[in-house]
MIDOSE-1310 file (N, C-alpha, C; in nm, 2 decimals, decimal comma, always signed):
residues 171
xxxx	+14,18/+21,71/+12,91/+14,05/+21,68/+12,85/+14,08/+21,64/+12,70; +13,99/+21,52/+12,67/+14,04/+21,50/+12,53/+13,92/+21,47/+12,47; +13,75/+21,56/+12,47/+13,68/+21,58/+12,38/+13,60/+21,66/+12,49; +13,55/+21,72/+12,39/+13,35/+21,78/+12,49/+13,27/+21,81/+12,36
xxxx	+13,16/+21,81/+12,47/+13,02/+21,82/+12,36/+12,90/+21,91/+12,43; +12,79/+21,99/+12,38/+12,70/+22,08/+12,41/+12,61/+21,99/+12,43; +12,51/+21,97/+12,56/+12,38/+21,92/+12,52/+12,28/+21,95/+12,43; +12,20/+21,90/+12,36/+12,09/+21,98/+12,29/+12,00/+22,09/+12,32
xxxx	+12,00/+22,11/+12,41/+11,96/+22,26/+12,48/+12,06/+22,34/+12,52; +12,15/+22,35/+12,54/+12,26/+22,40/+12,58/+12,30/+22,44/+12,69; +12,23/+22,35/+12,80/+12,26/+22,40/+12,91/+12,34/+22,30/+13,01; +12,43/+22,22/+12,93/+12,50/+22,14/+13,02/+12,63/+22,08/+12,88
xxxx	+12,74/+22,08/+12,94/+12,85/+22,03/+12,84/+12,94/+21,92/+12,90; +12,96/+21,84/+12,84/+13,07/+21,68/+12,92/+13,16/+21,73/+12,83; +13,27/+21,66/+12,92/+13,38/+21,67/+12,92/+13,46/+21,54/+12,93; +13,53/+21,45/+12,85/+13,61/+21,35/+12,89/+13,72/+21,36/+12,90
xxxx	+13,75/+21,27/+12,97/+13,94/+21,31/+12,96/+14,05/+21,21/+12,95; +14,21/+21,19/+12,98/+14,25/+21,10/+12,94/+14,24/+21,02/+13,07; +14,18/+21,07/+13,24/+14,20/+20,98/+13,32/+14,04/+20,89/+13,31; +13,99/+20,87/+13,24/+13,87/+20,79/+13,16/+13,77/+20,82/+13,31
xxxx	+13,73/+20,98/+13,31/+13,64/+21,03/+13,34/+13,53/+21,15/+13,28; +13,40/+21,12/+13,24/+13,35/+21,21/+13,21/+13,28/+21,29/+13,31; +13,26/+21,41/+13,26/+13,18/+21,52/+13,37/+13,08/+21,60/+13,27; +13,00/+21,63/+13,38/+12,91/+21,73/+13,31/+12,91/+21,83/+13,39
xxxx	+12,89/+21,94/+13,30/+12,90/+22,06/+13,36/+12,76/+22,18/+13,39; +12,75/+22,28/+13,44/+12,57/+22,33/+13,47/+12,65/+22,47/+13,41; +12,59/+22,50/+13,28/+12,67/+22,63/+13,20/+12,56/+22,75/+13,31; +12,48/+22,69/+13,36/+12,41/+22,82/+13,42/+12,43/+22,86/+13,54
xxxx	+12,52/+22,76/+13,61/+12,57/+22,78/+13,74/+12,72/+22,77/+13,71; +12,77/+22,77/+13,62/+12,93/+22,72/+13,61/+12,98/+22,65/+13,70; +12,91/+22,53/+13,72/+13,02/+22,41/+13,81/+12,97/+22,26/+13,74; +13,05/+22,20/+13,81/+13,05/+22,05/+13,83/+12,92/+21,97/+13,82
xxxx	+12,86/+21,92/+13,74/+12,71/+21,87/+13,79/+12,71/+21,75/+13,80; +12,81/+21,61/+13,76/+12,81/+21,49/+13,79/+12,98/+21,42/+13,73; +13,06/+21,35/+13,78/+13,14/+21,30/+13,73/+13,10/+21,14/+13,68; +13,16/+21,07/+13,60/+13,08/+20,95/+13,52/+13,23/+20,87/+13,54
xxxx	+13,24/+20,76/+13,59/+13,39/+20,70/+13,52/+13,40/+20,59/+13,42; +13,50/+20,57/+13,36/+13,54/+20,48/+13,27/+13,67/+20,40/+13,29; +13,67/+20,39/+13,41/+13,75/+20,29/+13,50/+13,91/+20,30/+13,45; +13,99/+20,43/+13,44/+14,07/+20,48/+13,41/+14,12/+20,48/+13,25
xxxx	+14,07/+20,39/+13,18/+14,06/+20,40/+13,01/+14,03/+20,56/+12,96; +14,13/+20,56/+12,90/+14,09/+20,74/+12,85/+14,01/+20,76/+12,74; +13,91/+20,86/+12,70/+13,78/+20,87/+12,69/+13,79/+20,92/+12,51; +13,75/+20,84/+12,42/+13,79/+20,87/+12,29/+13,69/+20,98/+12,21
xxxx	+13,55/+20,95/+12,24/+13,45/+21,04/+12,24/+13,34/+21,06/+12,33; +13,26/+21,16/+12,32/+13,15/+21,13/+12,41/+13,05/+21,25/+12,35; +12,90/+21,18/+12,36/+12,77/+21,26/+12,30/+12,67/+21,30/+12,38; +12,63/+21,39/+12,37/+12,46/+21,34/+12,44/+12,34/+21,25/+12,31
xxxx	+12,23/+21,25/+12,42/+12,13/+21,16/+12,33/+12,02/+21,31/+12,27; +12,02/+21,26/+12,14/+11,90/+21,37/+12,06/+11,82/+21,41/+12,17; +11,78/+21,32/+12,31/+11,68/+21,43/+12,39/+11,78/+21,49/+12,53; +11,87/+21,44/+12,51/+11,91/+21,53/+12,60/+11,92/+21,47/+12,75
xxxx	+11,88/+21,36/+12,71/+11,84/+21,26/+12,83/+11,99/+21,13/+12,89; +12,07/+21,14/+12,77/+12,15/+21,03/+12,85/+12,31/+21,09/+12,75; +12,37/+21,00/+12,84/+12,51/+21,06/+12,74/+12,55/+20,92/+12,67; +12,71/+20,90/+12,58/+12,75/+20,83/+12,58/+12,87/+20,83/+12,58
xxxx	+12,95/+20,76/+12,57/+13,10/+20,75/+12,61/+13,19/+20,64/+12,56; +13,27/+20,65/+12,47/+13,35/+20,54/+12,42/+13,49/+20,57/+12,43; +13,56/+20,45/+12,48/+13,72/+20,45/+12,54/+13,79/+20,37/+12,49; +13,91/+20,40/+12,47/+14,00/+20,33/+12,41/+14,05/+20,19/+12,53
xxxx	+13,93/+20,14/+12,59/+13,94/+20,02/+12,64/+13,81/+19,92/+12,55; +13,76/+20,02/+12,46/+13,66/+19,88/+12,39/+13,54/+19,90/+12,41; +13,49/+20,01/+12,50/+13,35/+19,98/+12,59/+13,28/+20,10/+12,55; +13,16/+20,12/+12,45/+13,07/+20,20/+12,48/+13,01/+20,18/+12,61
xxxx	+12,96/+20,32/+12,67/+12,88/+20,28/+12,80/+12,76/+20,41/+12,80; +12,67/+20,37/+12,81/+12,52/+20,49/+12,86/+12,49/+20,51/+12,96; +12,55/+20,59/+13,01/+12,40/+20,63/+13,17/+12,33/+20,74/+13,13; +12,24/+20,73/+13,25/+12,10/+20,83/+13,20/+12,13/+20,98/+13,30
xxxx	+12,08/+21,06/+13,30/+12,15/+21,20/+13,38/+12,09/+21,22/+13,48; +11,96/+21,22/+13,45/+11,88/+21,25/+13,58/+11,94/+21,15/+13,71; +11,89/+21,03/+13,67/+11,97/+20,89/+13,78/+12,10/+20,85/+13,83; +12,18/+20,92/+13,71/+12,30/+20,91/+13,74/+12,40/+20,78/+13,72
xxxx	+12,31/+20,68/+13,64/+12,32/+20,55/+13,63/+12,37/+20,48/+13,52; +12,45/+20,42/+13,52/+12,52/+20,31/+13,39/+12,41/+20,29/+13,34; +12,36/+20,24/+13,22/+12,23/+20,22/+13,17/+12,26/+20,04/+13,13; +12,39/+20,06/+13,03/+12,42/+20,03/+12,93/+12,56/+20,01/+12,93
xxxx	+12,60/+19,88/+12,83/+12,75/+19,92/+12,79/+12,76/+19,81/+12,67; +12,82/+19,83/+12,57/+12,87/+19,75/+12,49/+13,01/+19,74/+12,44; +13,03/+19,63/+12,45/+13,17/+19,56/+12,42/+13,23/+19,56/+12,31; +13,33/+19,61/+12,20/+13,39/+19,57/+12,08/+13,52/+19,52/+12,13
xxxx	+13,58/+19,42/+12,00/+13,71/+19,37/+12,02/+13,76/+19,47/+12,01; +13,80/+19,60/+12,03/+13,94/+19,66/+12,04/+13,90/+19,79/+12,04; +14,03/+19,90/+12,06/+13,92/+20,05/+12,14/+13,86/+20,10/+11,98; +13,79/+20,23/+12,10/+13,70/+20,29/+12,02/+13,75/+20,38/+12,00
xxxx	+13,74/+20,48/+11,87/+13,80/+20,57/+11,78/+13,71/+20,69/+11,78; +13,57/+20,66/+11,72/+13,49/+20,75/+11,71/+13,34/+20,73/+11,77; +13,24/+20,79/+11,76/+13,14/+20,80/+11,79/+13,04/+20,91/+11,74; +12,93/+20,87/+11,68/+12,86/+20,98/+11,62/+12,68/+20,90/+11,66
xxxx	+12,64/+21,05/+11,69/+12,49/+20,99/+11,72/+12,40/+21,06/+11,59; +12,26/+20,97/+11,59/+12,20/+21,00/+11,45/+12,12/+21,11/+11,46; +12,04/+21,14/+11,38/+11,99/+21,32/+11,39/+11,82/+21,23/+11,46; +11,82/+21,09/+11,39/+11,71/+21,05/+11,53/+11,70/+21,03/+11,65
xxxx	+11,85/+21,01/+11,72/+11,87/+21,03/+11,86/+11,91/+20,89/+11,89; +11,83/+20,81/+11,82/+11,80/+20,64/+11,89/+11,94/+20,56/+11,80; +11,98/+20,61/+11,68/+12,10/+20,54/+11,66/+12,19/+20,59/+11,63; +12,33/+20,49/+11,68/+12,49/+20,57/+11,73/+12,56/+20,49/+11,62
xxxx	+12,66/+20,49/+11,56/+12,79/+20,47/+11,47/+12,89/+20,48/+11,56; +12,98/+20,35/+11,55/+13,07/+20,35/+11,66/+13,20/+20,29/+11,56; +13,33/+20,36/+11,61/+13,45/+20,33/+11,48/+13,49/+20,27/+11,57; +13,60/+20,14/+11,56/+13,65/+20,07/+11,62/+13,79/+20,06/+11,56
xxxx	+13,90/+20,11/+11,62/+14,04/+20,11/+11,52/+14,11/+20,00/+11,47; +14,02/+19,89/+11,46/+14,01/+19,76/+11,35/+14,00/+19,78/+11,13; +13,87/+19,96/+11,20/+13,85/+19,94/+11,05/+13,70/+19,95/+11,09; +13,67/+19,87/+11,15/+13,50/+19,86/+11,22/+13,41/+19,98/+11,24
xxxx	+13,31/+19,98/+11,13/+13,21/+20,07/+11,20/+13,08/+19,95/+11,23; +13,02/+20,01/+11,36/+12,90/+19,94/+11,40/+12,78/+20,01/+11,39; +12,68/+19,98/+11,37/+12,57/+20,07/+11,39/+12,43/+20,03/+11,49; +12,46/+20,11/+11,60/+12,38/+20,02/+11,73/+12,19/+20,13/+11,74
xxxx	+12,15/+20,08/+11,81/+12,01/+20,12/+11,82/+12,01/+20,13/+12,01; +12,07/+20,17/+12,09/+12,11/+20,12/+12,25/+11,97/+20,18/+12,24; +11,87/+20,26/+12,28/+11,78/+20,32/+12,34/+11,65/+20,19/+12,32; +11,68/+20,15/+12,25/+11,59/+20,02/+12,17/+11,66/+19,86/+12,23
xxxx	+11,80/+19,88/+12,22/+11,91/+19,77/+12,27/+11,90/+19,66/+12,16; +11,90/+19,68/+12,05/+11,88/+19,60/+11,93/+12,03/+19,60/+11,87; +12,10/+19,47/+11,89/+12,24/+19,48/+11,80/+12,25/+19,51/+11,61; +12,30/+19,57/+11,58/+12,32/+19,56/+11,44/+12,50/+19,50/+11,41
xxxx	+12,49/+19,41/+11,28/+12,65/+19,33/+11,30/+12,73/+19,46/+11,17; +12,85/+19,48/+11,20/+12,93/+19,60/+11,12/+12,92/+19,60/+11,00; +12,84/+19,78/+10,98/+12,85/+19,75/+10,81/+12,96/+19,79/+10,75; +13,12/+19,83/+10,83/+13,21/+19,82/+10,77/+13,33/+19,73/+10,84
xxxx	+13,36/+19,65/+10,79/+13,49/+19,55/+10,83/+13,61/+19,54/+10,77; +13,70/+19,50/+10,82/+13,79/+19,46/+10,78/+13,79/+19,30/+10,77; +13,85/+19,18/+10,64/+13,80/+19,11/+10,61/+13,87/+18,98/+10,74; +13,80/+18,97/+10,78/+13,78/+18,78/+10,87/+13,79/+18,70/+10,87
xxxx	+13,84/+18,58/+10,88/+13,80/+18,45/+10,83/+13,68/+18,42/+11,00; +13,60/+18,37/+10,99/+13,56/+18,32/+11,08/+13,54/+18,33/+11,22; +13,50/+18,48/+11,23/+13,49/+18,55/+11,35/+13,35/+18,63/+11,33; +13,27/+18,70/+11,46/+13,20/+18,76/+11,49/+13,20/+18,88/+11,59
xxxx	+13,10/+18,92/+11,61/+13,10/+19,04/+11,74/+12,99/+18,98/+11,84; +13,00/+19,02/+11,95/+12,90/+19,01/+12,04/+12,90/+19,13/+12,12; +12,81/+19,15/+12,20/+12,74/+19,29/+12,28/+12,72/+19,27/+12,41; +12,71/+19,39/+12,46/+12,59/+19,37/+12,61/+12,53/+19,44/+12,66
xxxx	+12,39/+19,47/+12,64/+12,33/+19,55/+12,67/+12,24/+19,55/+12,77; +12,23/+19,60/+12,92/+12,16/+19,54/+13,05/+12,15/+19,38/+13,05; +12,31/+19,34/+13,05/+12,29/+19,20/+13,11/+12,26/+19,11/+12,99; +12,24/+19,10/+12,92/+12,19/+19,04/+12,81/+12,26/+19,04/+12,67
xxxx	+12,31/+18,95/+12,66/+12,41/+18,91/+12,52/+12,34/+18,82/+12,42; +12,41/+18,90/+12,31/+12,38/+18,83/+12,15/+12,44/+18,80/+12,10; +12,50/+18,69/+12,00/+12,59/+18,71/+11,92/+12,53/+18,70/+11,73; +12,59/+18,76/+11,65/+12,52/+18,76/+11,52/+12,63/+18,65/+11,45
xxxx	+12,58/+18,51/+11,37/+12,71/+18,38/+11,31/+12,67/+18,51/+11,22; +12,81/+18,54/+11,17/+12,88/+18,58/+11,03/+12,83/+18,53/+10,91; +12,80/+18,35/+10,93/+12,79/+18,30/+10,79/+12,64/+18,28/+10,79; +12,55/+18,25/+10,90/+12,42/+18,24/+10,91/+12,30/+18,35/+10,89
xxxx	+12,37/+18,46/+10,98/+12,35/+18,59/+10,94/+12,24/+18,60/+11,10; +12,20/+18,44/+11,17/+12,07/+18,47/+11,26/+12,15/+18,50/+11,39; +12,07/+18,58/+11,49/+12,12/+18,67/+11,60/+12,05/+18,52/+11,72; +12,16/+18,53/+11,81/+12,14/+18,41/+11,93/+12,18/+18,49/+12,04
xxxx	+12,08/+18,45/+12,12/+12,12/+18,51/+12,31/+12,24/+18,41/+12,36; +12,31/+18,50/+12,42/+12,42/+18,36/+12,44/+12,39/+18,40/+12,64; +12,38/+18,30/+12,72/+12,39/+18,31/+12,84/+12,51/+18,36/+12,94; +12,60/+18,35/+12,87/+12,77/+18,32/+12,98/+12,82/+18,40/+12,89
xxxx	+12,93/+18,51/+12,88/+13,01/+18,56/+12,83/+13,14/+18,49/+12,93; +13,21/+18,39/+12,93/+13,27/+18,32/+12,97/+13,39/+18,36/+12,86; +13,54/+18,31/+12,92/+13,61/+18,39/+12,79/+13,65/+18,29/+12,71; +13,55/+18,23/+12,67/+13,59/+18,13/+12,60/+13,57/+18,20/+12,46
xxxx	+13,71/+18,16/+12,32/+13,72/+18,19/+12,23/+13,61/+18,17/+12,10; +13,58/+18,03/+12,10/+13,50/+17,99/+11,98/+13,38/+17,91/+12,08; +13,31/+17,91/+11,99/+13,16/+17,84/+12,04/+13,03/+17,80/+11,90; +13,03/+17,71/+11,86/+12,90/+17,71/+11,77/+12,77/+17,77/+11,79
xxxx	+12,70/+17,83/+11,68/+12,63/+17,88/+11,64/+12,53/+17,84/+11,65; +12,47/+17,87/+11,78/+12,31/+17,77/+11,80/+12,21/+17,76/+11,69; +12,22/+17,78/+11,55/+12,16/+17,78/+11,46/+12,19/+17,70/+11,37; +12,31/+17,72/+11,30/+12,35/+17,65/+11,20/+12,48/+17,57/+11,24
xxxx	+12,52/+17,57/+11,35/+12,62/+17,50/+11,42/+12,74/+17,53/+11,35; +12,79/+17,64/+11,29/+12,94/+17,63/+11,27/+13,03/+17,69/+11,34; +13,09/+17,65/+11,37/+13,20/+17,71/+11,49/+13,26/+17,87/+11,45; +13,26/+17,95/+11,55/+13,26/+18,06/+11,54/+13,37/+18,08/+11,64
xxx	+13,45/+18,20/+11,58/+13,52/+18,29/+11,69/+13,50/+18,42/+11,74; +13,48/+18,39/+11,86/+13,43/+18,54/+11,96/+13,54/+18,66/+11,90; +13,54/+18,79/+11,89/+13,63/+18,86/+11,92/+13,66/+18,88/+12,07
């Protein structure tokens, strides 16, 4: 196991581990109440949500991911160039701080699914972040500052800025 956390009520605790699986546990029955995976990437942090309603999970493969508890269900997942380090949720519930071992902190809104671009970086020449939240990608141009739906996460490297057109590189 290589983190856990108390739900906000305290009646259920996750657990991640290095085989990039989370579980949750029923403190009032002492067992197993759902296992969650992260497709063998081992599990850097993991929260619940201020209600108590969903968890989260970030792996040193790159990928926040949200499912919800009752359903049982991936919600969510977002992509950073390179793994995840840390994770902290806000005392509002609705926004998460995510460290990225670049240097990167992000500051996301998932419950909302609204990208925010890092307010801490390490310096770039000519690059960006992009996301994905239920199917649906954004990317924020660096030098434009405006946020674009991009269709295809195709792995293509650079792509212009349906705004201001200057060529941009994906992480």
């Amino acid at each position: 196991m290589t983190v856990c956390s108390f739900s906000p009520d305290g009646t259920l605790v996750l657990s991640g581990s290095e085989d990039g699986t989370v579980k949750l546990w029923n403190l009032k029955k002492f067992e197993e109440y759902c296992t969650f995976s992260c497709e063998s990437s081992p599990i850097s942090s993991a929260k619940f949500s201020a209600d108590g309603e969903k968890i989260f999970a970030s792996s040193f493969d790159g990928i926040l991911r949200m499912w919800d508890i009752k359903t049982k269900n991936l919600d969510a997942c977002w992509v950073a160039s390179g793994a995840l380090r840390g994770l902290g949720v806000a005392i509002d519930g609705k926004t998460l701080a995510v460290g990225e071992e670049s240097g990167s902190v992000y500051i996301l809104k998932p419950l909302g699914y609204e990208p925010n671009p890092p307010i801490v970086t390490p310096l770039r020449t000519r690059s960006s972040w992009w996301k994905q939240w239920n199917k649906k990608s954004a990317i924020l141009c660096p030098f434009c500052g405006e946020q674009n739906e991009i269709s295809n996460l195709s792995p293509r490297n650079e792509m212009p800025c349906p705004s201001c057109q200057t060529l941009i590189h994906l992480n």
